[in-house]
C-alpha positions in Angstrom: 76.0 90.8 22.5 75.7 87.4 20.7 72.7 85.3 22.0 72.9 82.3 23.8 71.6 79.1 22.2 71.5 75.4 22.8 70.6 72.1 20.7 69.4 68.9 22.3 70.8 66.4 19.7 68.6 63.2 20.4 68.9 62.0 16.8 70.5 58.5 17.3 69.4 57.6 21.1 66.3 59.2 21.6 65.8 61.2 24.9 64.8 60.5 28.4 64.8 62.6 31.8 67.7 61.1 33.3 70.1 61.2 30.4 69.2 64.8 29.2 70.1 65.9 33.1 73.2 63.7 32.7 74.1 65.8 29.8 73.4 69.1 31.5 75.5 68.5 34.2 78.3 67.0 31.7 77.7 70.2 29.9 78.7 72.2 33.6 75.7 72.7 35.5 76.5 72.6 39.2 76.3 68.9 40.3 75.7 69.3 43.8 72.9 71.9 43.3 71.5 69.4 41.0 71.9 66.8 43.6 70.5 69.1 46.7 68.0 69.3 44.3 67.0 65.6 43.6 67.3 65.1 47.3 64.7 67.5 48.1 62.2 65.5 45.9 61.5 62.7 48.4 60.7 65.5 51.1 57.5 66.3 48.7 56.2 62.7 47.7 54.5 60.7 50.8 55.9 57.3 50.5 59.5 57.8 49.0 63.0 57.6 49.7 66.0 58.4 47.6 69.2 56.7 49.1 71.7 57.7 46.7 72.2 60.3 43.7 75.5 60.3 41.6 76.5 61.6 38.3 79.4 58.9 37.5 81.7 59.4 34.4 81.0 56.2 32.0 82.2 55.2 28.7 79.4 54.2 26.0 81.1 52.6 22.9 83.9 54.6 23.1 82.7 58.0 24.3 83.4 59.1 27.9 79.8 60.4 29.0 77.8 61.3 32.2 75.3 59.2 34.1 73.0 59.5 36.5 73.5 56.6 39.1 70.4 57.1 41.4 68.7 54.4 43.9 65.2 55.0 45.8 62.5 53.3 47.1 58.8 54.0 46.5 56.1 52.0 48.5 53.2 53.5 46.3 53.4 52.5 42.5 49.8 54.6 41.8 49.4 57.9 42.3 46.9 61.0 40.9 48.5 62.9 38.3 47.1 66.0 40.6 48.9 64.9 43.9 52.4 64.2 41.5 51.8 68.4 40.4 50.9 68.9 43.9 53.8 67.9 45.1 55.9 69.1 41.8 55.0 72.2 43.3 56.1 72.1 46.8 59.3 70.8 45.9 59.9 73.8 43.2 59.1 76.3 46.0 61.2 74.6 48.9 64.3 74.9 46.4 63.5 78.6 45.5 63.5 78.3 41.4 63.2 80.8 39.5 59.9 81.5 37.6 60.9 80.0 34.1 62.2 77.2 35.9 59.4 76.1 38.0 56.7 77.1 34.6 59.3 74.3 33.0 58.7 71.6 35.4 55.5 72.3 36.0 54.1 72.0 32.5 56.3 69.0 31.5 54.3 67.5 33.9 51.2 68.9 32.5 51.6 67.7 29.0 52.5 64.2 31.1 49.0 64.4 33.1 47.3 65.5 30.1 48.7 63.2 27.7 47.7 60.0 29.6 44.0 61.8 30.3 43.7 62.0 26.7 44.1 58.6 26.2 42.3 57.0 28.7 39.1 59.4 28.4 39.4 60.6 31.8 39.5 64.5 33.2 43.2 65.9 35.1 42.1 66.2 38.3 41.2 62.1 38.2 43.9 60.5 35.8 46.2 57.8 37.7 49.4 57.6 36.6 51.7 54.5 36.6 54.9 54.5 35.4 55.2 58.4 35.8 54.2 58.4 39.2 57.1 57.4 41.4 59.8 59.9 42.7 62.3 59.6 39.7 59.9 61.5 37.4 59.7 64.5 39.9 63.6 63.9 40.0 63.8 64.2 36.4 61.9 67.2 36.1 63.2 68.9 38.9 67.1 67.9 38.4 66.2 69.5 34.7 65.2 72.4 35.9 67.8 73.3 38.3 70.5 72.3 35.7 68.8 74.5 32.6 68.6 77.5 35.4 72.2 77.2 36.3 73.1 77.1 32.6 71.5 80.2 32.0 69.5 78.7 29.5 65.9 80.1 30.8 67.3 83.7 30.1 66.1 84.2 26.6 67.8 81.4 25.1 66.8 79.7 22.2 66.8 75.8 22.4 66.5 73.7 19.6 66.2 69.7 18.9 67.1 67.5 16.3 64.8 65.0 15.0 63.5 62.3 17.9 64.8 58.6 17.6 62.0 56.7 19.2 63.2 52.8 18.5 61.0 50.5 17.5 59.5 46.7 18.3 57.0 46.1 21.2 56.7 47.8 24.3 55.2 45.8 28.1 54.1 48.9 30.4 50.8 48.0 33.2 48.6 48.7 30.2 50.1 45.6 28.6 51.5 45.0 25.0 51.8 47.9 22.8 53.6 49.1 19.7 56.4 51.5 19.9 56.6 54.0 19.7 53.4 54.1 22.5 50.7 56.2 22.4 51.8 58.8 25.3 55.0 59.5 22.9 52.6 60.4 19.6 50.4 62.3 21.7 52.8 64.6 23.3 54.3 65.1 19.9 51.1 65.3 17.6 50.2 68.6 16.4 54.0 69.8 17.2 56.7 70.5 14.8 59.0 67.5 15.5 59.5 64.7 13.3 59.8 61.1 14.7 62.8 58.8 13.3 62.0 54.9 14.1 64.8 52.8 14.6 67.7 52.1 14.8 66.8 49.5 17.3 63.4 47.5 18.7 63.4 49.2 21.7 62.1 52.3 24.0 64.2 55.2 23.1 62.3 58.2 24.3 60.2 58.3 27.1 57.6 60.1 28.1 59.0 62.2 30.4 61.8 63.0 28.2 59.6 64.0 25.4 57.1 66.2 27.9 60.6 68.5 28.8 61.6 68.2 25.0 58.5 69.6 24.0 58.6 72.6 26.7 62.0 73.8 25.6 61.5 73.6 21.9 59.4 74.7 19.1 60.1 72.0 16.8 62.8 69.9 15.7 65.3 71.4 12.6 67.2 68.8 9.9 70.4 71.1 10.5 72.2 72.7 13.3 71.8 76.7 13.7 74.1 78.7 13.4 76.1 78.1 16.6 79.4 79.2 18.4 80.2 76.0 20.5 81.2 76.8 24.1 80.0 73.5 26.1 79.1 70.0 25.3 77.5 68.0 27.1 77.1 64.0 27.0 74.7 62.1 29.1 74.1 58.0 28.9 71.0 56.0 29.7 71.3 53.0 31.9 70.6 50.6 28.5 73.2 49.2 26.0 72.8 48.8 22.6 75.1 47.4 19.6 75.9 50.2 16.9 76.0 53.6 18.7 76.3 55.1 22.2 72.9 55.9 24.3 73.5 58.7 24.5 71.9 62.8 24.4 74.1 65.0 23.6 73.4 69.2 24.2 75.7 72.0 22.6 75.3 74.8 24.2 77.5 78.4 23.0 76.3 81.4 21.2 74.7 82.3 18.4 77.5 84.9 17.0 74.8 87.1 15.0 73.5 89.7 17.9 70.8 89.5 20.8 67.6 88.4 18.1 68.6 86.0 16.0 67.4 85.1 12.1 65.2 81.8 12.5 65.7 79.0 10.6 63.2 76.6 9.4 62.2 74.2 6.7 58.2 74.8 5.1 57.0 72.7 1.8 57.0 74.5 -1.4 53.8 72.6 -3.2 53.3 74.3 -6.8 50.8 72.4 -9.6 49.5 74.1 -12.9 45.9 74.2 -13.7 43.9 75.4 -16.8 40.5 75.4 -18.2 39.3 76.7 -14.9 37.3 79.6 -14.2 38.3 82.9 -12.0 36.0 82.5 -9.2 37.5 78.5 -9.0 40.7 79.8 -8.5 39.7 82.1 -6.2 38.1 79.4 -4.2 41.1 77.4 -4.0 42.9 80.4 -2.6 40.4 81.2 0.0 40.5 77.4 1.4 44.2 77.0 1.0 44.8 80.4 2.7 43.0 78.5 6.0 45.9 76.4 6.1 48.5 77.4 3.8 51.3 80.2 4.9 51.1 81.7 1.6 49.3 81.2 -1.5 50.1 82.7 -5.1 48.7 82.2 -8.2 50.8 83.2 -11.3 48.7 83.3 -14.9 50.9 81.9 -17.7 50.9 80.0 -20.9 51.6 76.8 -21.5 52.1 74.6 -24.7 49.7 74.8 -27.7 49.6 78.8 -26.1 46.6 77.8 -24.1 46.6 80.0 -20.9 47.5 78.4 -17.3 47.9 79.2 -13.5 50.8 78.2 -11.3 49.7 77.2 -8.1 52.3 78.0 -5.2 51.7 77.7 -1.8 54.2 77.7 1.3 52.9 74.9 3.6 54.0 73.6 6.8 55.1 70.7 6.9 52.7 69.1 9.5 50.3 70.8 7.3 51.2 69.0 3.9 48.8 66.3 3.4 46.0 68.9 4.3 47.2 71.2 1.7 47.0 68.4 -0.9 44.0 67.1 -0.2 42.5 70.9 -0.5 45.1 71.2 -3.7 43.5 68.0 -5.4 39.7 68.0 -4.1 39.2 71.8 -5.4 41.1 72.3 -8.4 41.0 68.7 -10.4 44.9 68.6 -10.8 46.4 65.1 -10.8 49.6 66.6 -9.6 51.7 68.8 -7.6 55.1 69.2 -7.2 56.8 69.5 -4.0 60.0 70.7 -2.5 61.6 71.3 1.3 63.4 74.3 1.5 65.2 76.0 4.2 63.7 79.6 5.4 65.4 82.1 7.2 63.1 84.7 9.2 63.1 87.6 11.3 61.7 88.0 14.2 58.6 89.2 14.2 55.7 90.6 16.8 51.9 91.6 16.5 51.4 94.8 18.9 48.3 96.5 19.4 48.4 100.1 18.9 45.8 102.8 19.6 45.0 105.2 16.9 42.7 107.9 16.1 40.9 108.7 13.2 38.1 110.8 12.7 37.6 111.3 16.4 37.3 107.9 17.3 40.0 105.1 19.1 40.4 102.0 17.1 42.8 99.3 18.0 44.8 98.4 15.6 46.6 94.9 15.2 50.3 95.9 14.0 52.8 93.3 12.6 56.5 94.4 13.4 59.8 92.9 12.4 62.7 93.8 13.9 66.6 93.5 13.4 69.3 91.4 15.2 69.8 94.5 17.9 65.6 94.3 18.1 65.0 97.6 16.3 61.5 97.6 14.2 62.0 97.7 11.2 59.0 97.5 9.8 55.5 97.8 10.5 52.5 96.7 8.8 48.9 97.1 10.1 46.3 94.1 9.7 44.2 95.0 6.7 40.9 93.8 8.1 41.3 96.5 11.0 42.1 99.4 8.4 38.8 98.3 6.2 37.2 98.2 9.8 38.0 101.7 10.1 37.5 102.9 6.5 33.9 101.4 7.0 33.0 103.5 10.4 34.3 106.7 9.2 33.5 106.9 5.8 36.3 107.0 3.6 38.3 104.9 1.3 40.3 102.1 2.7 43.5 104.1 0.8 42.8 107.6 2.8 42.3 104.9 6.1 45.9 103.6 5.7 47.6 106.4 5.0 46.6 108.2 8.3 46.7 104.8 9.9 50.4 104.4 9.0 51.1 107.4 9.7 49.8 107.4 13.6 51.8 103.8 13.6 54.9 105.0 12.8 54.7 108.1 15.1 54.3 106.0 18.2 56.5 102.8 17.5 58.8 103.5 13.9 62.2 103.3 13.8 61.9 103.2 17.8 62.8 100.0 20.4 59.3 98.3 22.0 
């Protein structure tokens, strides 16, 4: 059974709440629940009315897409992020979501709430929102919701994003004048693995809200599509018009074609610098503080011209994690170099279980990294070192006698078998 995936493609346009449900429901999720759906929000949120919700068929520079034509009225333009997840919440339960579903909506209001808490120094439960406090931002978030469920895409899909357009130029919000893109879009993404693209225009090209959902259905964003059997497209246009290209999201959604767990796909920085004239216990200092925030470090002895003896530096970094790595790379080991790379990685999946084993009459718990196949068979499991040298300590023996019967009560209870 292939698994199902989807790609939010907001390279170009950007994304915001209304056009990525516009391209869910071009992509077939049931319009009318959608709508029954949207409807329901004003039922939750004192002091609105929605008067009409349609998904009309447009055409944006050429392309026939979706849109969401909606009109309401709101007589409060203020409210407490805690009264908008109050009434998030009612709303989700009235309409019966599933569990995924409702977690979605919910926390893509979190990361909203918390976002603009974090910028303005102030706590959840106090925060006022402004532009994200009137009844379309529960309509995004619940109209998302519904659509994703009815897609099937909360049933162990994998979603993926492209890189984010955000636009460029000067932004007025109630705060007043502000770059773009504005500080609630870099502090949703920061610490994230997406990568922002400015441009192609001087305008707001994701929003808030469409970044908060963005950020609950992916991990990151990916230079290239997965591998991907197409089954349904979906297009959905914003209300703005711009000269060049279409405003528009567009979400792919089909299969995966390589079995229920699929091979990830990633990209990671490949830094590698030669140094010399250095002593061990250096190097082995610039491996400890590069292993805090390096995936993998490895240090290769050599010889380089005039036969004088070296070490290759290589270290697997991520790429949010680059400038650290050089900064450690530089400060510790004196090169005035380094030489770096973006390559693609493919990995399986993989899963830290805890598993009970005895040894010497005692219980220890031991931390136990497994990978597994595309039909989710382990195929391999490694214990943590540090818990084997924990062991080897408390009972006495060498760290090579504590792995071996270690291994051995691992494999018994989870090799070769389906967790």
């Amino acid at each position: 059974m292939a698994a199902k995936v989807a790609v939010v493609d907001c390279q170009v346009a950007g994304i915001a709440g209304d056009m990525l449900m516009a391209s869910l429901v071009d992509a077939g999720a049931n319009k009318a629940k959608v709508i029954d759906a949207i409807f329901a929000c004003q039922d939750s949120l004192k002091g609105s009315k929605i008067s009409k919700v349609d998904f009309a068929k447009v055409v944006s520079h050429g392309f026939t897409a979706t849109q969401l034509q909606m009109k309401y009225s709101d007589s409060v333009h203020e409210r407490k992020g805690a009264e908008m997840h109050r009434s998030l919440a009612r709303c989700c339960d009235s309409l019966g979501l599933d569990q995924k579903a409702k977690t979605f909506a919910l926390e893509s209001l979190k990361t909203i709430i918390s976002t603009e808490a974090r910028i303005h120094g102030e706590d959840f439960a106090s925060i006022h929102l402004h532009e994200a406090s009137s009844i379309d931002t529960l309509a995004d978030l619940v109209g998302c919701a519904v659509a994703l469920q009815d897609l099937g895409l909360f049933d162990g899909s994998r979603i993926y994003s492209t890189k984010v357009a955000v636009g460029g130029g000067l932004l007025k919000f109630s705060h007043g004048t502000v770059p773009n893109p504005a500080s609630a879009i870099l502090e949703i993404f920061k610490n994230r693995q997406f990568v922002l693209v400015g441009g192609p225009v001087e305008d707001e090209l994701t929003t808030p809200t469409g970044a908060a959902m963005l950020v609950n259905l992916a991990s990151g964003s990916i230079n290239y599509y997965p591998n991907i059997a197409p089954e349904k497209i979906g297009y959905g246009v914003g209300t703005k018009k711009f000269d060049g290209f279409a405003n528009v999201v567009r979400v792919l959604v089909g299969t995966s074609g390589v079995g229920v767990t699929e091979i990830a796909k990633d990209t990671v920085c490949v830094v590698e610098t030669n140094i010399d004239d250095v002593s061990g216990e250096l190097v082995g200092n610039l491996v400890e503080k590069l292993s805090e925030i390096a995936k993998d470090v490895t240090v290769i002895p050599g010889t380089t011209k005039k036969s004088r003896p070296t070490y290759l530096i290589r270290i697997i970094s991520e790429n949010a994690e680059l400038n650290n790595v050089l900064d450690v790379l530089f400060s510790e080991s004196g090169t005035l170099g380094a030489r770096v790379q973006e390559v693609e990685r493919y990995v399986l999946p993989r899963a830290v279980l805890i598993v009970p084993v005895d040894i010497s009459g005692s219980t220890f718990n031991v931390h136990v990294k497994v990978v597994k196949d595309r039909a989710g068979r382990i195929t391999n499991a490694k214990p943590e070192f540090e818990d084997v040298r924990v062991i080897a300590s408390r009972c006495h023996m060498p760290v090579k006698r504590a792995m071996e019967l270690v291994n051995a009560q691992v494999a018994k209870r989870i090799g070769g078998g389906d967790t």
